[in-house]
N, C-alpha and C positions, 0 to 999 in steps of 0.2 A: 504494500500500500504506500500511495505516495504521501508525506506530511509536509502541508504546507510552509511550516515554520513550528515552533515551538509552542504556538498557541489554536494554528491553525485547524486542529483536528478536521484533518483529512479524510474523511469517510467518501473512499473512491470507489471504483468498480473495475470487474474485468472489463468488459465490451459491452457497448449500447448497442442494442440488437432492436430493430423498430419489430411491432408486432407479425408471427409467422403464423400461416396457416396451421401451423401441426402444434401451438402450442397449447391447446388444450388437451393432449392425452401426453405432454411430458409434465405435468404440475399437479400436486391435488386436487383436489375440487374445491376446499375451502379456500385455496389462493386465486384458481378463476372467479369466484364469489369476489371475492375481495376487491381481484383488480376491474371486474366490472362495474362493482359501486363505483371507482374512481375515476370512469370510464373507459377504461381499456379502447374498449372497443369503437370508439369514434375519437382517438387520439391522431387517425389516420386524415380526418381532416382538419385539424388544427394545421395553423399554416406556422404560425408564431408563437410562441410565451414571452413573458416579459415580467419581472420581479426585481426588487432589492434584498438581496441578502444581509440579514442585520443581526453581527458576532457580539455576543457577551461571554468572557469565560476570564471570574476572577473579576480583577479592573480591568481585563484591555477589552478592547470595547472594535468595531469596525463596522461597514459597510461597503458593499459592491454590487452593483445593479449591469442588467444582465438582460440580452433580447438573442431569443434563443428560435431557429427557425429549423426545427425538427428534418423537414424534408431534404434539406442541403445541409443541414448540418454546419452551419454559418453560426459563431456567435458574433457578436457586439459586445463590447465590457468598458465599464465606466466605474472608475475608481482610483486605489494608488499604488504607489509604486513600494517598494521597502524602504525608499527614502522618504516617503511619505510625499508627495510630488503626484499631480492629476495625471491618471491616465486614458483615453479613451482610444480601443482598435476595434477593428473588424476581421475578420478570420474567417477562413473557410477549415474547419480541419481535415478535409483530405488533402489540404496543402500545407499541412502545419509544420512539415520541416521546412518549410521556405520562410518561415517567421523570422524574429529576433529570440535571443535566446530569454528574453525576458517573458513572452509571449508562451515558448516553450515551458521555460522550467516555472515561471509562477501563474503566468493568468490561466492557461490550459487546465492545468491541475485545479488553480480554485475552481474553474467553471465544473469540472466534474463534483466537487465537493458539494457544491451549490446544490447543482443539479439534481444530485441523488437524494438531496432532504428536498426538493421539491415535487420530485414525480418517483420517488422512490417505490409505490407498490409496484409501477408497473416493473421494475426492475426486478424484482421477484419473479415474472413469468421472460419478459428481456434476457434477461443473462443466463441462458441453456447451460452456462458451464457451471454453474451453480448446484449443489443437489438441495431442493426443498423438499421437505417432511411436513408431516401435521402430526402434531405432539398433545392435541386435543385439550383441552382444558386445565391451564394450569396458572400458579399463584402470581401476580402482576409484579414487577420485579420491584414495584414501590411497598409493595406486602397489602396495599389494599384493596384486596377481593382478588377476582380470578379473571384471565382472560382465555379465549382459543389461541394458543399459542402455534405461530410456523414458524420453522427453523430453515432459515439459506445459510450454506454454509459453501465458502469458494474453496478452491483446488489450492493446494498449500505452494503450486509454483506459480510464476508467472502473473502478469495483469496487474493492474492497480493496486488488487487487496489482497495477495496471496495468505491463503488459511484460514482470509477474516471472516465471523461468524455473527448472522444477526438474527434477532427473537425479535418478532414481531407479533400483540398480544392483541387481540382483538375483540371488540366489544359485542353485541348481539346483533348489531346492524350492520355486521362484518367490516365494521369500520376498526382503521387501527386506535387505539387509546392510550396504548407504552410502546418502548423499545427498547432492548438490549444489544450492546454490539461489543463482542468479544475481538481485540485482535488478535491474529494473526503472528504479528511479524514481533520482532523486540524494541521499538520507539514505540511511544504514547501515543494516542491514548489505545492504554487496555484495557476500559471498561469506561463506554458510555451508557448511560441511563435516561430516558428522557419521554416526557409526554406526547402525544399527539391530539392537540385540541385549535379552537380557532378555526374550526372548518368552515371555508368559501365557496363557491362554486363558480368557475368562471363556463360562460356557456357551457360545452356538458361534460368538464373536467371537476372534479373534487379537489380539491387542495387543503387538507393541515396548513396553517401558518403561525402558530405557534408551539414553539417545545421548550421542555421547562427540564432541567434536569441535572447530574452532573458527568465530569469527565474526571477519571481517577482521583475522583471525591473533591474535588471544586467547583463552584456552581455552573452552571452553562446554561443559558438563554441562548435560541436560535428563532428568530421572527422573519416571516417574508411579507413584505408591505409593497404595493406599486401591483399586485399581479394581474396581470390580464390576459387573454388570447385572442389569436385575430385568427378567425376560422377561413378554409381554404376561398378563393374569390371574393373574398371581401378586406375591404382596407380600413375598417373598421374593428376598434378594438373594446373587448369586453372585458369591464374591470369584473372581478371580483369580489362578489357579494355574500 
């Protein structure tokens, strides 16, 4: 897994894989539930997303806003640098080694990190190299009451997150409500904990945009504000309600 920086808790992924015809008989059932409440399955016409990522862990504090266009795989990022200095680029990443190396080793990576706390169920059925389980009802890692608990767990080489393991606990409306994520590798963090509340809907996407929780027992807030989608043929965008 990659780690942004010392505070960045990097919660990356092997491969974004958009949605495949065969991926209902590789996943549970209770994970296709899942990703259909958040709409899996019309993510295919979303043209765009668009969010602020806003880090709390400890005092350091950040933001980085994000215009992510699924079908090319094009981001946008607007934020700073390590010197702390504005930065605003555009990218394509299937050209990403023609970048700068600042492009490479920091914005690319955050935008995965971003990413995966914003559309993360679907990466539960996305990433085939993943093996997911249902481990059916078990204790919410905050200790208060129980959820339906899935287990993804990545391939211990290779990709973003090698080994990392995540428990996602779900509430009755197959929506998620906690998360655990074990890593992997030997840098930090090895044990996030965090809620899933704040839920928006932007046209027929679900979004979490609040998580409350800690990272190897320091506090951690992650909030997404700004988010919207502009669905395919239209130049209009739809906040988040």
């Amino acid at each position: 897994m990659y780690r942004i920086s010392a505070f960045g808790l990097a919660l990356g992924l092997l491969l974004l894989l958009l949605p495949a015809t065969s991926w209902a008989q590789q996943r549970p059932a209770i994970a296709e539930q899942m990703a259909k409440v958040y709409g899996i399955d019309s993510f295919g016409k979303v043209e765009a997303i668009r969010y602020t990522f806003n880090f709390e862990f400890g005092d350091h504090k950040f933001s980085r806003s994000w215009v992510w266009s699924p079908k090319t795989d094009t981001v946008s990022y607007s934020g700073k640098d390590k010197a702390g200095k504005p930065v605003k680029v555009t990218y394509a990443r299937s050209q990403l080694g023609s970048q700068s190396d600042a492009v490479q080793k920091e914005v690319d990576p955050a935008f995965w990190n971003d990413q995966y706390w914003l559309v993360f169920p679907f990466h539960v059925i996305w990433d085939t190299n993943a093996t997911v389980t249902d481990d059916g009802m078990q204790p919410l890692p905050s200790g208060k009451g129980s959820g339906h608990r899935i287990t993804v767990k990545y391939p211990s080489d290779g990709g973003y997150a090698p080994g990392d393991t995540w428990e996602i606990f779900l509430g009755g409306d197959n929506r998620i409500v906690e998360l655990a994520y074990h890593g992997g590798g030997s840098t930090p963090p090895k044990l996030v904990t965090a809620t899933w509340t704040g839920y928006m809907r932007a046209g027929p996407i679900l979004f979490s945009t609040e998580h409350r929780g800690a990272a190897d027992g320091t506090r951690l807030r992650i909030h997404l504000t700004g988010v919207a989608v502009k669905m395919v043929g239209s130049k209009a965008w739809i906040p988040a309600r």
